[in-house]
C-alpha positions in Angstrom: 0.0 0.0 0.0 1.3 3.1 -1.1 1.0 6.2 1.3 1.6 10.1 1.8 3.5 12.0 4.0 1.6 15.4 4.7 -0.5 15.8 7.5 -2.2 19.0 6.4 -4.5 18.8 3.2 -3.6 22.5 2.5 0.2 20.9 2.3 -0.6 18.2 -0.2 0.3 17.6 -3.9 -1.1 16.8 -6.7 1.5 13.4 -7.0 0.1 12.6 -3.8 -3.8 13.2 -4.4 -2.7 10.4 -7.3 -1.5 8.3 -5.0 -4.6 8.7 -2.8 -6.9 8.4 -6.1 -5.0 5.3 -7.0 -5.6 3.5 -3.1 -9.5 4.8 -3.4 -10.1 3.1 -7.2 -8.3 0.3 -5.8 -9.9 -0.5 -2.5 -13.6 0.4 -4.1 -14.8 -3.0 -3.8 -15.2 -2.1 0.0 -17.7 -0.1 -0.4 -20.2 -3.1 -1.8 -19.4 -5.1 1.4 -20.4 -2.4 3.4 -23.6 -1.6 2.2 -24.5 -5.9 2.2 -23.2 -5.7 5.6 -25.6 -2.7 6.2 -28.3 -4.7 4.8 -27.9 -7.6 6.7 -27.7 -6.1 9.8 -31.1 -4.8 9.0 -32.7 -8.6 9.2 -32.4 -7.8 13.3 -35.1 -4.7 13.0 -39.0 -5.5 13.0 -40.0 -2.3 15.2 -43.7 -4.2 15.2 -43.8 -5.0 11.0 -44.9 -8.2 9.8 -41.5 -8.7 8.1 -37.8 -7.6 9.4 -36.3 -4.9 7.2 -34.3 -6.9 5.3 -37.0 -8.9 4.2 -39.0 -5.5 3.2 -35.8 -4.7 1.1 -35.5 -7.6 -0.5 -39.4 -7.4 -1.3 -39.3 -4.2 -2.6 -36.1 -4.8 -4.7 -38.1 -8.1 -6.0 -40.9 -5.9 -6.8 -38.8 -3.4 -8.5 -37.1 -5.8 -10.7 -40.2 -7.9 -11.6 -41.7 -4.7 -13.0 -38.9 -4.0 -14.8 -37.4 -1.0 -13.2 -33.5 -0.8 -14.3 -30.6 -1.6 -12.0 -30.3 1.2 -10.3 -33.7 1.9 -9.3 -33.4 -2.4 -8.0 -30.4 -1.4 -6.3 -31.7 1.5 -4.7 -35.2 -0.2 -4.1 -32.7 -2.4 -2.2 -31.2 -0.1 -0.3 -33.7 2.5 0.2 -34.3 1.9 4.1 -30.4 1.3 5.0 -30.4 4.5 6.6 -32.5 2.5 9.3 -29.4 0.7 10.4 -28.5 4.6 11.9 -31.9 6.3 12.7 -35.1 5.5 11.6 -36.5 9.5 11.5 -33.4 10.0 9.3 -33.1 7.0 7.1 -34.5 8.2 3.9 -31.5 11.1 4.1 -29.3 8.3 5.1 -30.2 6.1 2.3 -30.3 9.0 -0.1 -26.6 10.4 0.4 -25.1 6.9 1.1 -26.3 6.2 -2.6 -26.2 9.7 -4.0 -22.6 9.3 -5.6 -23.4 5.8 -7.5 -26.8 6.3 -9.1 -28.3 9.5 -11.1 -30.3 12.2 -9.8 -33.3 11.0 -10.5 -32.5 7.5 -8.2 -31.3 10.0 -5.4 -34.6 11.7 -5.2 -36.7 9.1 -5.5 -35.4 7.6 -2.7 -34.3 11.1 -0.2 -38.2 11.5 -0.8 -39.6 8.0 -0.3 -41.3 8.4 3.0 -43.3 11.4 2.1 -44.9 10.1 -0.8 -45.1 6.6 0.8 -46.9 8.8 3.7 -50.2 8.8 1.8 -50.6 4.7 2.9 -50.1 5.8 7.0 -49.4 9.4 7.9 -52.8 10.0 8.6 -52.9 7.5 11.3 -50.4 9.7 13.1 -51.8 12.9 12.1 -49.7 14.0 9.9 -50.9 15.0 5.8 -51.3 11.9 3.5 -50.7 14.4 0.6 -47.3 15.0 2.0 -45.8 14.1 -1.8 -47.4 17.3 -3.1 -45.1 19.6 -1.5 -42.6 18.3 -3.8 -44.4 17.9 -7.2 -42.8 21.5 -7.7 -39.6 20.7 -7.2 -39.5 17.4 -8.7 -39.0 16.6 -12.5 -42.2 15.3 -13.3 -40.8 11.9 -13.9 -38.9 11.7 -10.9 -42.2 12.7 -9.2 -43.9 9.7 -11.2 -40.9 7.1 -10.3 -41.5 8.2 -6.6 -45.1 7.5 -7.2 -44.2 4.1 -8.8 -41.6 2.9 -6.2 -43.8 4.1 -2.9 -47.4 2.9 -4.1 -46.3 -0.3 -6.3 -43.0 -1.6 -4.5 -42.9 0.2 -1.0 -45.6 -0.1 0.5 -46.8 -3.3 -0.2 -43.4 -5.4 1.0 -44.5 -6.8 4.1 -45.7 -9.2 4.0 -44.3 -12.9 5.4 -45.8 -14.8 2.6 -44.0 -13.0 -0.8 -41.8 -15.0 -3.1 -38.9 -12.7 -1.8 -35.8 -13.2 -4.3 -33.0 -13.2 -1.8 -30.1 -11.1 -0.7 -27.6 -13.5 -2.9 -29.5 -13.1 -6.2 -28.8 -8.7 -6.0 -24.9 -9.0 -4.8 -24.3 -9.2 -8.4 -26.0 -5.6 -9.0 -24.8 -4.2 -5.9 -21.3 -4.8 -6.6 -21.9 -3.5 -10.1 -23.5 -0.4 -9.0 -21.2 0.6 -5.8 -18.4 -0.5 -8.0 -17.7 3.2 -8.9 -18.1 6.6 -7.6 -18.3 10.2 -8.7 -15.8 11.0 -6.4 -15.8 14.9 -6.5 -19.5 16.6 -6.9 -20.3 17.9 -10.4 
């Protein structure tokens, strides 16, 4: 392993950011293990659902694929309540920036706004607006807005239950390692 020798960024080279680029291309295969670690360790939450949160992953990526979404909208549908490994308030944010460098924009949103629009099936049970999704029809492309629509209503919220011919974890490593395999390293 090849290493630098400054301990101040503002004292670095460019020779040396190549070295660091070089390590980070190299070792980018990590990052796949840590997101199927992350969604392993999501088979230990229930939090009262009929299914652990793996299994909803898995059903919604099944669901995804079945319809024919493309990869990265399975791989997201995947990994769209990761975030719940961390904080379950914040795990549509979590999912969405823990993604955000390895799919398009339109993948990121779908997913950073998941729970509003996925709202209209139980917010009202809390109190809260059902119509939650239309405060960002505005701000969404209106294709974005209708993916949202699609992965909430069609994949989302109907993964729960025990029952489902769930395709397992194995059968999206494949994709996952295909879609974390590379990232836009500096923000465009």
């Amino acid at each position: 392993m090849a290493a630098t020798s400054f301990t101040r960024m503002d004292e670095s080279t460019a020779e040396q950011w190549a070295v660091i680029g070089a390590e980070v291309a190299k070792n980018q295969g990590r990052v796949a293990e840590g997101i199927l670690a992350m969604l392993r360790s999501l088979d230990s939450i229930v939090d009262g659902f009929a299914t652990d949160q793996l299994t909803h992953c898995l059903q919604t990526a099944t669901r995804a694929e079945r319809a024919g979404a493309d990869e990265e909208v399975v791989v997201a549908s995947l990994c769209h309540d990761i975030g719940k490994a961390i904080s379950v308030p914040n795990h549509p944010a979590i999912a969405a920036e823990i993604i955000k460098p390895y799919v398009r924009p339109a993948v990121y949103d779908m997913i950073r706004v998941h729970q509003d629009f996925q709202g209209r099936h139980y917010y009202a049970h809390f109190g809260g607006n059902p119509d939650a999704r239309e405060k960002h029809r505005d701000a969404l492309d209106p294709e974005v807005f209708t993916l949202a629509e699609q992965f909430a209503d069609d994949w989302d919220q109907t993964a729960f239950d025990p029952d489902y011919d769930t395709l397992p974890l194995e059968h999206f490593e494949p994709a996952v390692r295909r879609v974390f395999g590379a990232a836009k390293l500096i923000p465009g």
